[in-house]
LUMVOMI-313538 format. One record per residue (C-alpha): residue in one letter; x, y, z. Coordinates in nm, 2 decimals. Layout:
<recs>
[A,[X,Y,Z]]
...
</recs>
This chain:
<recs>
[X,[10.91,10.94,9.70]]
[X,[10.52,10.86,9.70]]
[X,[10.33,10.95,9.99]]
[X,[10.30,10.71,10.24]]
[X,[10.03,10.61,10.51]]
[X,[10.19,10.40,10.77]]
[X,[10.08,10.49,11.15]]
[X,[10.41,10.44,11.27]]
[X,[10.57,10.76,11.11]]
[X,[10.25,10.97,11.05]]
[X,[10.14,11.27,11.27]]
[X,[9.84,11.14,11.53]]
[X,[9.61,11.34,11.32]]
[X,[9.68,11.18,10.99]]
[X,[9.72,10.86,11.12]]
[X,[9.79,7.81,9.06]]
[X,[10.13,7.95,9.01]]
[X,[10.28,8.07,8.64]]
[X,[10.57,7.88,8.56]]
[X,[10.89,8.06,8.54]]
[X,[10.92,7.86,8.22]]
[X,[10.59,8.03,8.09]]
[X,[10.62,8.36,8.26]]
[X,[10.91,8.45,8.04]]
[X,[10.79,8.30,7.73]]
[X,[10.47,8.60,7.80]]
[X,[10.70,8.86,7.85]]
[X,[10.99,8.75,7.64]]
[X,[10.92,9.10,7.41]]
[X,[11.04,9.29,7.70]]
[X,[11.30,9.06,7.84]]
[X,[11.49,9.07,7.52]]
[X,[11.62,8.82,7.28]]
[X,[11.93,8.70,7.40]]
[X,[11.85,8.68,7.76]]
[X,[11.55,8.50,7.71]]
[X,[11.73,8.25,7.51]]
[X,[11.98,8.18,7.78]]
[X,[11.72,8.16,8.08]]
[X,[11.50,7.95,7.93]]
[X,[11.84,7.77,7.91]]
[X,[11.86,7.80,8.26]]
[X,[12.14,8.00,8.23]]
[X,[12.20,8.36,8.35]]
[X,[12.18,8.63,8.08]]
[X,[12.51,8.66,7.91]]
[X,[12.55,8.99,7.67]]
[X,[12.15,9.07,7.73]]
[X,[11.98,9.17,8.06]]
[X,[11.64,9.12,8.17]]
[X,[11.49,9.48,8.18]]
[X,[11.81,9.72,8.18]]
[X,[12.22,9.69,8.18]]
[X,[12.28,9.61,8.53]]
[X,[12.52,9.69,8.78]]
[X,[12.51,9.39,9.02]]
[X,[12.48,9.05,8.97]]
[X,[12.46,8.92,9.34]]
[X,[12.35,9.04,9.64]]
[X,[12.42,8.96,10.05]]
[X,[12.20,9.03,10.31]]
[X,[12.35,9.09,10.63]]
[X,[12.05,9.05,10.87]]
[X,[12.00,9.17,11.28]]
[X,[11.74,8.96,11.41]]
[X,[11.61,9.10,11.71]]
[X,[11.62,9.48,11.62]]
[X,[11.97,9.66,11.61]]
[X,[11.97,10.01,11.79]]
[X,[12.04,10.24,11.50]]
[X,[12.13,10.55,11.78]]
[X,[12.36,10.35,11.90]]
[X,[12.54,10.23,11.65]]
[X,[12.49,10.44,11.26]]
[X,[12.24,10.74,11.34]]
[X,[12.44,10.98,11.58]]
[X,[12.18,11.18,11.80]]
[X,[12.33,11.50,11.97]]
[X,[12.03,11.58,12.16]]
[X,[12.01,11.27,12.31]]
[X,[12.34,11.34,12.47]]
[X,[12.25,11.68,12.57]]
[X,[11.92,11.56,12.76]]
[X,[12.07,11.24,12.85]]
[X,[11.86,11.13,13.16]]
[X,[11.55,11.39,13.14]]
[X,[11.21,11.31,13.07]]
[X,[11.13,11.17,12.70]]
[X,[10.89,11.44,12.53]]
[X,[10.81,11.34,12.24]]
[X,[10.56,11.63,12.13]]
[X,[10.25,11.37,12.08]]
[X,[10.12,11.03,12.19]]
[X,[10.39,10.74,12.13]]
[X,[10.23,10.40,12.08]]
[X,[10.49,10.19,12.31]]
[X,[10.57,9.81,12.22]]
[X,[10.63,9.73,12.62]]
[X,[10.70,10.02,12.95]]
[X,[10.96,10.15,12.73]]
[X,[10.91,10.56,12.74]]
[X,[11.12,10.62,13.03]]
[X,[11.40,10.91,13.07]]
[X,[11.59,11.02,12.73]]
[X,[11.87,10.79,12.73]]
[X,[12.20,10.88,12.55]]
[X,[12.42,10.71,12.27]]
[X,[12.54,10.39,12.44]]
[X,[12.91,10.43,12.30]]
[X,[13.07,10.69,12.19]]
[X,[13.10,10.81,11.84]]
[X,[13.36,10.92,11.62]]
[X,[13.37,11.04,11.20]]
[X,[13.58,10.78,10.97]]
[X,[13.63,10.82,10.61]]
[X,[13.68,11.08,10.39]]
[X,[13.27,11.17,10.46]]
[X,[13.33,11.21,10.83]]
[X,[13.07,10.98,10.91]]
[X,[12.98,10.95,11.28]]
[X,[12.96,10.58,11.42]]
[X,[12.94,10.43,11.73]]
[X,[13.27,10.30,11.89]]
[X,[13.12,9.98,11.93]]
[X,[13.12,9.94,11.55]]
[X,[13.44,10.13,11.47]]
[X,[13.61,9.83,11.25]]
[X,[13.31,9.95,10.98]]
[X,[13.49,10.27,10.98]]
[X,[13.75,10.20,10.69]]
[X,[13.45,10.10,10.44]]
[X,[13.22,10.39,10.53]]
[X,[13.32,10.53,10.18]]
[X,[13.15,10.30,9.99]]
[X,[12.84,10.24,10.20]]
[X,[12.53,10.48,10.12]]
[X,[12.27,10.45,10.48]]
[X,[11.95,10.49,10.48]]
[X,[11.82,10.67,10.78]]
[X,[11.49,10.73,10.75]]
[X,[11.38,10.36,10.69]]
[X,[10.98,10.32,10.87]]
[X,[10.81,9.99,10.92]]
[X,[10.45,9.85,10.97]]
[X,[10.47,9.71,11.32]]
[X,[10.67,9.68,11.64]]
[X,[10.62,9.30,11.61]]
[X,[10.92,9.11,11.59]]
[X,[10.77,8.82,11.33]]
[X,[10.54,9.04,11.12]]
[X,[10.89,9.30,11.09]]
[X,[11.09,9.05,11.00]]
[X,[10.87,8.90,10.74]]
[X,[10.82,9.25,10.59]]
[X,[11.22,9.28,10.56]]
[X,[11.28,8.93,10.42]]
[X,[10.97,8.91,10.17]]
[X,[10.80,9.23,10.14]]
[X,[10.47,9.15,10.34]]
[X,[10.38,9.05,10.71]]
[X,[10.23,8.77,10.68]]
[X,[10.39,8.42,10.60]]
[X,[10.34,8.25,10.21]]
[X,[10.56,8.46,10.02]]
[X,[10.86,8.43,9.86]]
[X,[11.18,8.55,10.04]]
[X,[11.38,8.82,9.84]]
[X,[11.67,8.58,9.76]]
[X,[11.38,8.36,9.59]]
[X,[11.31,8.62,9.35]]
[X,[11.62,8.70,9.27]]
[X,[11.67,8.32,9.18]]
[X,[11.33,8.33,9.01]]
[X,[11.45,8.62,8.79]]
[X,[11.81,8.55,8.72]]
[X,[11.88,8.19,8.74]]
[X,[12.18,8.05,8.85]]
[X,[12.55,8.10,8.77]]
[X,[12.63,7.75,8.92]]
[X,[12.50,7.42,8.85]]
[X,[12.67,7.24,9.11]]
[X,[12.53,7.51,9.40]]
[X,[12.22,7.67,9.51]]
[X,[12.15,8.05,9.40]]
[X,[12.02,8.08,9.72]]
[X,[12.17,8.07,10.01]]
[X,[12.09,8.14,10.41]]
[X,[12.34,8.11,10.66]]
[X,[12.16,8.17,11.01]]
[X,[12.29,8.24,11.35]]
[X,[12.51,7.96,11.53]]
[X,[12.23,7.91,11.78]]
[X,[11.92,7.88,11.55]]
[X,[11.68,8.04,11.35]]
[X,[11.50,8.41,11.40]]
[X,[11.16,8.49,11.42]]
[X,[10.98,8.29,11.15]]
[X,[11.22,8.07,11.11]]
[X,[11.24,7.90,10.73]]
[X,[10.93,8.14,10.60]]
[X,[11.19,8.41,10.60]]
[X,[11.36,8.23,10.31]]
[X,[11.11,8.01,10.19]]
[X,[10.97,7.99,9.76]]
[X,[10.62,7.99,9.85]]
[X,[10.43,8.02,9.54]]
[X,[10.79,8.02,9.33]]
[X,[10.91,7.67,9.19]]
[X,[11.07,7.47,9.51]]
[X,[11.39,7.53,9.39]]
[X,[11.44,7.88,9.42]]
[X,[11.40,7.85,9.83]]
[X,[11.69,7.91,10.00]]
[X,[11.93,7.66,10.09]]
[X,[12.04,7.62,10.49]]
[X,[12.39,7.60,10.54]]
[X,[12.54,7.62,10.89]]
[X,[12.95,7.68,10.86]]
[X,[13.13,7.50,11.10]]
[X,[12.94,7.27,11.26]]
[X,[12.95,6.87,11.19]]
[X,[12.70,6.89,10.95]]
[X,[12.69,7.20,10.77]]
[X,[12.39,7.14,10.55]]
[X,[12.15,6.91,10.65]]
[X,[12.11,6.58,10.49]]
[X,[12.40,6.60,10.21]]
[X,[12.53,6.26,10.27]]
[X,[12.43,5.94,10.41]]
[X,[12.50,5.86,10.75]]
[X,[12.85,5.74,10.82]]
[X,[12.90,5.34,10.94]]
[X,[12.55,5.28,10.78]]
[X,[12.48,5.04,10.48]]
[X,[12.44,5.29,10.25]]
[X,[12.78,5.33,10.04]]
[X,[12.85,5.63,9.81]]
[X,[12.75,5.43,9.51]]
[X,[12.46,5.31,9.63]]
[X,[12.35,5.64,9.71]]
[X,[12.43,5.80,9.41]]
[X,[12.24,5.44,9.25]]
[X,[11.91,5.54,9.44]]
[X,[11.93,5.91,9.32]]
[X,[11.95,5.80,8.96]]
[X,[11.66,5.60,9.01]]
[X,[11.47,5.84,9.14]]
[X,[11.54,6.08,8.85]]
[X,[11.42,5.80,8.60]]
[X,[11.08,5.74,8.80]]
[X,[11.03,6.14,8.84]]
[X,[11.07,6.18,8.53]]
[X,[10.84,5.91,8.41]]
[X,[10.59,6.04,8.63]]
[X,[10.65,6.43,8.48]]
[X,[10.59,6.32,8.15]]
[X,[10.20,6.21,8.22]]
[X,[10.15,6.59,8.40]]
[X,[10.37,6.86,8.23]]
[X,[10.14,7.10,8.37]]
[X,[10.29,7.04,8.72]]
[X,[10.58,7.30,8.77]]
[X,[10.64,7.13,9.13]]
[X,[10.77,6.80,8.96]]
[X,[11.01,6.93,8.76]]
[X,[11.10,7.18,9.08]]
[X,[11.13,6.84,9.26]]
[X,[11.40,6.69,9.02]]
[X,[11.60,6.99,8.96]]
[X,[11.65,6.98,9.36]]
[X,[11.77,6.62,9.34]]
[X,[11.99,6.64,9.06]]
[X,[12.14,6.97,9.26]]
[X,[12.17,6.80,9.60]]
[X,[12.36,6.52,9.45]]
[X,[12.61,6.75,9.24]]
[X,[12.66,6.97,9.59]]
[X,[12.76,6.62,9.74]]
[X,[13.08,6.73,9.58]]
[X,[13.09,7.09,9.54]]
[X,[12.94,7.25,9.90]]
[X,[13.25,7.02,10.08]]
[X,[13.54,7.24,9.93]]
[X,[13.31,7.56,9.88]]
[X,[13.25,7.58,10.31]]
[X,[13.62,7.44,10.35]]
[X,[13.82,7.71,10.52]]
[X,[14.16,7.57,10.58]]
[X,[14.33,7.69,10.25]]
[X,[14.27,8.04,10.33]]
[X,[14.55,8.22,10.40]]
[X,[14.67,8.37,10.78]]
[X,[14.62,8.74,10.64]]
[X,[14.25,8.64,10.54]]
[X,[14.20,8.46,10.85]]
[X,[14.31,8.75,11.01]]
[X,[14.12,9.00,10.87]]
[X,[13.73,8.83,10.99]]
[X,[13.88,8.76,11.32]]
[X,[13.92,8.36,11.32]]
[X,[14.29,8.38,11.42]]
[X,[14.20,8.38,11.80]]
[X,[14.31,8.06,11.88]]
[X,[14.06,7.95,12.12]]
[X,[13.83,7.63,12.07]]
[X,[13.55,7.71,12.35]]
[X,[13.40,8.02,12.43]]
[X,[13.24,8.18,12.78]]
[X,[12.85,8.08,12.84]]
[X,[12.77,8.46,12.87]]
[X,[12.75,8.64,12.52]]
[X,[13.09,8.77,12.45]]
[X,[13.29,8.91,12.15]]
[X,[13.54,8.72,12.06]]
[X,[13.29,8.41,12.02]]
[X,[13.05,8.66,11.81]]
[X,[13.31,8.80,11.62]]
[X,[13.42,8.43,11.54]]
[X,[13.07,8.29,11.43]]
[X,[12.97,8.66,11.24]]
[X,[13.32,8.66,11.03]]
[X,[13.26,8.30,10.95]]
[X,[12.94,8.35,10.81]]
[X,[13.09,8.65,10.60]]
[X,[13.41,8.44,10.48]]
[X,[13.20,8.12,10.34]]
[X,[12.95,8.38,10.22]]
[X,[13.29,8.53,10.03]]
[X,[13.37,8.20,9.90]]
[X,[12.99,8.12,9.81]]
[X,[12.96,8.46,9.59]]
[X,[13.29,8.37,9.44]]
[X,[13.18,8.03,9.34]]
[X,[12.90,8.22,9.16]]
[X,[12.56,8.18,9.39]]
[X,[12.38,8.48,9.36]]
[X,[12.22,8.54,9.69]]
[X,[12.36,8.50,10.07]]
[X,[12.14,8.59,10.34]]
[X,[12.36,8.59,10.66]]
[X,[12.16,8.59,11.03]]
[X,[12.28,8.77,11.35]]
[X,[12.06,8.67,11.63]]
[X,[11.81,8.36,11.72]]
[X,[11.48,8.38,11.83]]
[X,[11.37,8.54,12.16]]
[X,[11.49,8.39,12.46]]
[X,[11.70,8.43,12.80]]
[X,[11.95,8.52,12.82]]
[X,[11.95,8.74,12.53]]
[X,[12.15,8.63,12.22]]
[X,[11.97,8.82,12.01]]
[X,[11.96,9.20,11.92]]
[X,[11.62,9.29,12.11]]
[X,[11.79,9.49,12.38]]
[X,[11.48,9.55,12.57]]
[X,[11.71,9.52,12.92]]
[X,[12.08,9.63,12.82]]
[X,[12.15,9.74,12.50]]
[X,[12.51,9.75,12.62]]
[X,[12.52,9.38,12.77]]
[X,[12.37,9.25,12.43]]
[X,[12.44,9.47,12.16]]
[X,[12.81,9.52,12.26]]
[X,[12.95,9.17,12.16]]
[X,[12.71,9.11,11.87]]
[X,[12.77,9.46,11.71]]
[X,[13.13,9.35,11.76]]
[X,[13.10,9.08,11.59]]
[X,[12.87,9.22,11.30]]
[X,[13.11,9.50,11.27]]
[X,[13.41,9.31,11.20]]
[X,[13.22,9.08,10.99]]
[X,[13.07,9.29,10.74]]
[X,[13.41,9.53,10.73]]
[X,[13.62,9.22,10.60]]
[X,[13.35,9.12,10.40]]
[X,[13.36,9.45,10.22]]
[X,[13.73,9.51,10.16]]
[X,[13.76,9.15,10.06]]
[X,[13.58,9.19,9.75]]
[X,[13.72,9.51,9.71]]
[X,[14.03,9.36,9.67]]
[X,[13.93,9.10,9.47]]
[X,[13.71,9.35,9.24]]
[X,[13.41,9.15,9.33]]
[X,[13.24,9.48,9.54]]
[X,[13.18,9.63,9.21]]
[X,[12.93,9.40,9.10]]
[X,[12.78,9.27,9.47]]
[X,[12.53,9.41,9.66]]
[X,[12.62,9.42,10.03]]
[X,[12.25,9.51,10.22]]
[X,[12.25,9.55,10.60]]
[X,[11.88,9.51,10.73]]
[X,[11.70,9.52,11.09]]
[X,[11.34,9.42,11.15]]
[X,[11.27,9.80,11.31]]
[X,[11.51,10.02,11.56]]
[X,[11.49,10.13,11.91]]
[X,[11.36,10.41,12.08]]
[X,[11.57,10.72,12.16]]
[X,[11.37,10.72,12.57]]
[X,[11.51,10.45,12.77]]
[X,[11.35,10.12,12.95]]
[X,[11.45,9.99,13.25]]
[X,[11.75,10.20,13.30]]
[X,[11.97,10.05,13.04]]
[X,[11.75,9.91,12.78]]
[X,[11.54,10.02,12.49]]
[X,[11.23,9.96,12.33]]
[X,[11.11,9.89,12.01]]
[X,[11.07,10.19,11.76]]
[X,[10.89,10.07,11.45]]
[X,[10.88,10.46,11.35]]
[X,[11.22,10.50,11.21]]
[X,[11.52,10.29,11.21]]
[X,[11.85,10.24,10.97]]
[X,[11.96,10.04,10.64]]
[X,[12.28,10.09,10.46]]
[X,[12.41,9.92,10.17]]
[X,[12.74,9.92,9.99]]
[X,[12.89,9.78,9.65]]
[X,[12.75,9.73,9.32]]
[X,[12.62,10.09,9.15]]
[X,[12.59,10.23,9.53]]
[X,[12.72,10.58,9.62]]
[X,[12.92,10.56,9.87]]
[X,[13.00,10.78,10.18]]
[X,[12.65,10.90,10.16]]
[X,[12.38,10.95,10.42]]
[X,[12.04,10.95,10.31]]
[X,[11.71,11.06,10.46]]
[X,[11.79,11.20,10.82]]
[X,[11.54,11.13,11.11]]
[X,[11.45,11.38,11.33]]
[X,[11.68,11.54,11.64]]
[X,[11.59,11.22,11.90]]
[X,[11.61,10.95,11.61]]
[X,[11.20,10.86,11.71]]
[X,[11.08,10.96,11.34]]
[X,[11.20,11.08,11.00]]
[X,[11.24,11.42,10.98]]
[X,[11.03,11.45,10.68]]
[X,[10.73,11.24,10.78]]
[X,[10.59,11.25,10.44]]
[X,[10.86,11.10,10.26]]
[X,[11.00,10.82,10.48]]
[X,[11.21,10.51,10.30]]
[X,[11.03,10.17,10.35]]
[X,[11.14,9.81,10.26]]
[X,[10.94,9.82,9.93]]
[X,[11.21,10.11,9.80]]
[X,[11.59,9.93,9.91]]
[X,[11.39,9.62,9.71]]
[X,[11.31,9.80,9.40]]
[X,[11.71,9.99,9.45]]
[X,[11.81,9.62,9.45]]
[X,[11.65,9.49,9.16]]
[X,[11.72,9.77,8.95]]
[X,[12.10,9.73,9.02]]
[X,[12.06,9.39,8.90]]
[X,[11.91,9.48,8.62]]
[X,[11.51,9.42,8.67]]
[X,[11.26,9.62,8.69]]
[X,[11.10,9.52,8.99]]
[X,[10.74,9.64,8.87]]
[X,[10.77,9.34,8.58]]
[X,[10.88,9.04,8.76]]
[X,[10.50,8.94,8.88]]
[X,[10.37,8.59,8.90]]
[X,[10.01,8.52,8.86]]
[X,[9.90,8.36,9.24]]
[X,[9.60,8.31,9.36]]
[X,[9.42,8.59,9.07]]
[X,[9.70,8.85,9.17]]
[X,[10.05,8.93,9.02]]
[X,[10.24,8.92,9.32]]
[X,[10.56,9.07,9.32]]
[X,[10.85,9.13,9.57]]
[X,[10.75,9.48,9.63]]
[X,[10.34,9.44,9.66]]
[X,[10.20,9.75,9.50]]
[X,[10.43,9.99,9.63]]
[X,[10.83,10.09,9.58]]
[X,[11.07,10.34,9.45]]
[X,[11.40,10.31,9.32]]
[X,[11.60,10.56,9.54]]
[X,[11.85,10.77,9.31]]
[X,[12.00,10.95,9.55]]
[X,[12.21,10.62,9.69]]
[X,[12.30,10.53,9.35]]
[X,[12.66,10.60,9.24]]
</recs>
């Protein structure tokens, strides 16, 4: 892995848009015949691949807004236990986000091995314990800041600052869709509202407008927003579908005079896609044919209709595994990329994962939730031999630091923090890059794992080099992964 020169893991001392249309015509030598024909299409490749045979074809992002504690819950510290309530030495100056360098403060739960690898976990997340053998973690993960929104953006997109593409976008971008009637993008945020950023998490920024992602929230009375006309109003179905035909005509009237603009023809393909989802997103978010045992296994058999104002698990558990099951059925139906969001923006109380007061109060019931969530998610496509060929990605904008604050709470720690990712061409039961004996840094601070590397893993397992799928903006070929990123081998199966 290339040297790195980030201040957060470093010793003190060493601290116009291309169209996609015309980007693959350029680089059709390298693409390759067959796919090029069939994207241009705007179909996926079928018998070619974009830069290499792939392993993966779609990809979901389990995402922690807030920043999940990754010594509490994945990175098992036995130090910590053993100097539980002394003072925090950290050997050198520590750059602290808020008063958060107080007394060493221990694993909040308990942990255990599971699986065949014996890998230690927290109670609290104990349900992950039967799919530990096909998950590969990434422990020595190191980010840019201890800000939530910068961190988050760097996760999401590849850079701190807003105006570029999410990674679902590029995805889209690169493979196209494997359903007409739905989006290839897909975010399904937190019950309560967006994280940090909001929309620029997901957003296509310099990418034709159709590769954003789409907002779907399951479960509520309008899952996406704007699908359909209002009920009891004057607008029938036929009239509605009437207006959207006469908007295609006049768009396209108005494309012909300026072919040069990809945002017109971005524009219809969104139209023509929100009025075929009027039919397919209904019976794609529909739960009720899905059988007891399936119900079962994400946790929606709990019978209850209303949940307790204070953050509690069954309610997390409910909204987390509900998020998981459509994104099952989503993936099935052949969109490529599911973002799902644990956690809303900051607030009070917390309902987020930034357990800056009581990592046990807030991360108990959300990890809870996650845990179950993302286990059923697993052995569901394992069992319907969808796993082998999807991408499961678990992200966090940063961890949390090993000393305590407040007693019961913990800090931000932008110097080292967890990833893990299962399914398609992963190794699993594998734990990769260790951080040091407190979880504060990687234990080789010259060869840390940042966001730019689990991108390039990604995009490599779907068969892209991620070094080639650039688009000319603003006098630069941006890509996902900037100027940096490694494929890591050693998670690869």
């Amino acid at each position: 892995m290339a040297r790195n020169n980030s201040p957060y893991h470093r010793t003190p001392s060493l601290l116009g848009p291309t169209s996609r249309r015309e980007f693959l015509w350029r680089s059709g030598g390298g693409l390759g015949g067959i796919a090029l024909a069939s994207l241009l299409a705007g179909e996926p490749a079928k018998g070619g691949v974009l830069h290499h045979p792939p392993r993966a074809k779609r990809v979901v992002q389990l995402f922690m807004a807030g920043a999940a504690s990754h010594i509490d819950l994945f990175d098992y510290k036995p130090e910590l236990i053993r100097r539980h309530g002394q003072k925090s030495d950290f050997g050198e100056p520590v750059e602290a986000f808020q008063d958060g360098l107080g007394p060493w403060l221990r694993p909040v739960w308990d942990f255990s091995p599971h699986g065949q690898s014996g890998k230690m976990l927290g109670e609290v997340v104990a349900d992950l314990g039967e799919c530990v053998d096909d998950i590969a973690f990434i422990h020595n993960m190191v980010g840019k800041t201890g800000v939530h929104s910068s961190a988050t953006l760097l996760q999401a997109t590849g850079f701190q600052t807003p105006g570029f593409p999410g990674a679902g976008a590029w995805v889209s971008y690169g493979l196209g869709s494997m359903n007409e009637n739905l989006p290839t993008f897909v975010v399904l945020p937190d019950h309560r509202g967006f994280a940090s950023n909001g929309p620029k998490n997901w957003d296509s920024a310099f990418l034709p407008a159709q590769h954003q992602g789409t907002v779907v929230f399951p479960g509520s009375d309008e899952p996406v927003a704007h699908l359909h006309a209002p009920g009891g109003g004057y607008v029938t179905p036929e009239a509605d579908a009437a207006g959207l035909a006469l908007m295609g005509r006049l768009n396209r009237q108005h494309a012909e005079h300026r072919s040069g603009d990809a945002r017109l023809e971005a524009r219809i393909k969104s139209y023509e896609l929100a009025a075929r989802m009027q039919l397919a997103a209904p019976e794609a978010l529909d739960l009720a044919n899905e059988p007891a045992h399936i119900l079962k296994l994400y946790g929606l058999d709990h019978g209850q209709s209303s949940f307790d104002s204070k953050i509690n698990a069954v309610e997390e558990i409910d909204a987390f595994g509900r998020k998981c099951l459509v994104a099952r059925r989503l993936l099935e139906r052949g969109v490529r990329f599911v973002q799902v969001w644990s956690g809303n923006d900051n607030g009070f109380p917390r309902r987020n994962w930034d357990s800056h007061e009581n990592v046990e109060q807030d991360h108990g019931p959300l990890a809870r939730g996650m845990a179950r969530g993302a286990s059923a998610l697993i052995k569901d496509l394992k069992q319907r031999g969808m796993l082998d060929d999807t991408i499961v990605l678990w992200t966090t904008e940063f961890g949390r630091m090993p000393s305590s604050q407040g007693g019961k709470g913990r800090d931000h720690n932008p110097y080292v923090f967890t990833n893990w990712l299962a399914g398609g061409g992963i190794k699993g039961g594998t734990s990769f890059g260790p951080s040091d004996e407190f979880g504060y840094k990687p234990l080789d601070r010259d060869h840390p794992t940042q966001v730019y590397d689990v991108h390039a893993t990604i995009l490599h397992l779907l068969g892209i080099d991620h070094t080639r799928l650039t688009v000319r903006h603003d006098g630069i070929d941006r890509r996902l992964t900037d100027v940096h990123g490694h494929v890591i081998p050693e998670i690869l199966a």
